[in-house]
C-alpha positions as CSV (number, residue, x, y, z in Angstrom):
1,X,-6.2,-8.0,-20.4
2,X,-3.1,-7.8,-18.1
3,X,-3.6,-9.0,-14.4
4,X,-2.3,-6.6,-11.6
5,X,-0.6,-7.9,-8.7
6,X,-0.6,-6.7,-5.2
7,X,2.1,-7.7,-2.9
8,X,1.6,-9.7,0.1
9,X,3.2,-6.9,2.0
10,X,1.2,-4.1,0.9
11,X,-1.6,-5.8,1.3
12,X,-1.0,-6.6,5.3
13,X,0.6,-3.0,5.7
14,X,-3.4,-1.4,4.6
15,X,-4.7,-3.8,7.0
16,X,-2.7,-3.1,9.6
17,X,-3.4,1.1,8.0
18,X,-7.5,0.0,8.8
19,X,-6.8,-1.4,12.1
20,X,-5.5,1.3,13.2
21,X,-7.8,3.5,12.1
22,X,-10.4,1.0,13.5
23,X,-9.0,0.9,17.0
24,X,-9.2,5.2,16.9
25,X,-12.6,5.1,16.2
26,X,-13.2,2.5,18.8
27,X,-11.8,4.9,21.4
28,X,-13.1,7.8,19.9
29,X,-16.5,5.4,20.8
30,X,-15.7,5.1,24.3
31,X,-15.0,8.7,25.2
32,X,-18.5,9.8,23.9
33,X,-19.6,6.6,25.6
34,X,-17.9,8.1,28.9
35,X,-18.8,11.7,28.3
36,X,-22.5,11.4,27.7
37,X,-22.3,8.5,30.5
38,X,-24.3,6.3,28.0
39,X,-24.8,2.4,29.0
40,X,-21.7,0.4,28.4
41,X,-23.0,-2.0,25.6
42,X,-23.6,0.8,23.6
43,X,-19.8,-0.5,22.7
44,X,-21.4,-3.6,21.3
45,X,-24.3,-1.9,19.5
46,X,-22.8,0.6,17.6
47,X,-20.3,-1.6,16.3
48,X,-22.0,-0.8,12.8
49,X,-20.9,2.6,13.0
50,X,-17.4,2.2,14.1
51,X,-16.8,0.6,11.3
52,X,-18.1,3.4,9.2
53,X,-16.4,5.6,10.5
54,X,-13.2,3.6,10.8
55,X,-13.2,3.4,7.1
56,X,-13.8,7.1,7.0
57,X,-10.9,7.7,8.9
58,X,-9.1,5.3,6.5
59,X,-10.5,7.4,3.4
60,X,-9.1,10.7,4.8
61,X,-5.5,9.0,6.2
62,X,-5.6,7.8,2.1
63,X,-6.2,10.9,1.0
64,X,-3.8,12.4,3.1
65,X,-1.1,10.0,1.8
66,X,-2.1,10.7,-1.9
67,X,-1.2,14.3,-1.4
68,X,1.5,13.7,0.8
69,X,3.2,11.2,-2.3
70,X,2.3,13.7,-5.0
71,X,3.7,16.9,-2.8
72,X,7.2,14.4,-3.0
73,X,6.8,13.8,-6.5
74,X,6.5,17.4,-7.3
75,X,9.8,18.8,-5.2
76,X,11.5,15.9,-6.2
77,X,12.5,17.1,-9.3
């Protein structure tokens, strides 16, 4: 069976793709924190489902670039 290979760089470029998407759904955290004037370590606690939802947010941004790179592919020719 034939080993695939990932670069280095595309490896550190998704991270840095989940990061981001990590940090949005940290502040998407702290302005339903601030709007239902919940208890501050409420940041700390529901860091379980921040990261849920930052890898939802990952799953749609990959979805999004799948159809973005197909879309390309198909008016390229």
């Amino acid at each position: 069976m034939k080993d695939i290979v990932i670069p280095a760089a595309v490896v550190r470029r998704e991270i840095i793709i989940w990061l981001c998407c990590f940090v949005a759904a940290n502040i998407v955290n702290w302005v339903v924190i601030i709007k239902f004037a919940t208890p501050w370590y409420e940041i700390f606690s529901q860091i379980g489902y921040v990261t849920i939802t930052s890898f939802v947010f990952y799953g749609l941004l990959l979805m999004l670039r799948a159809a973005w790179w197909l879309l390309s592919r198909v008016f390229k020719k």
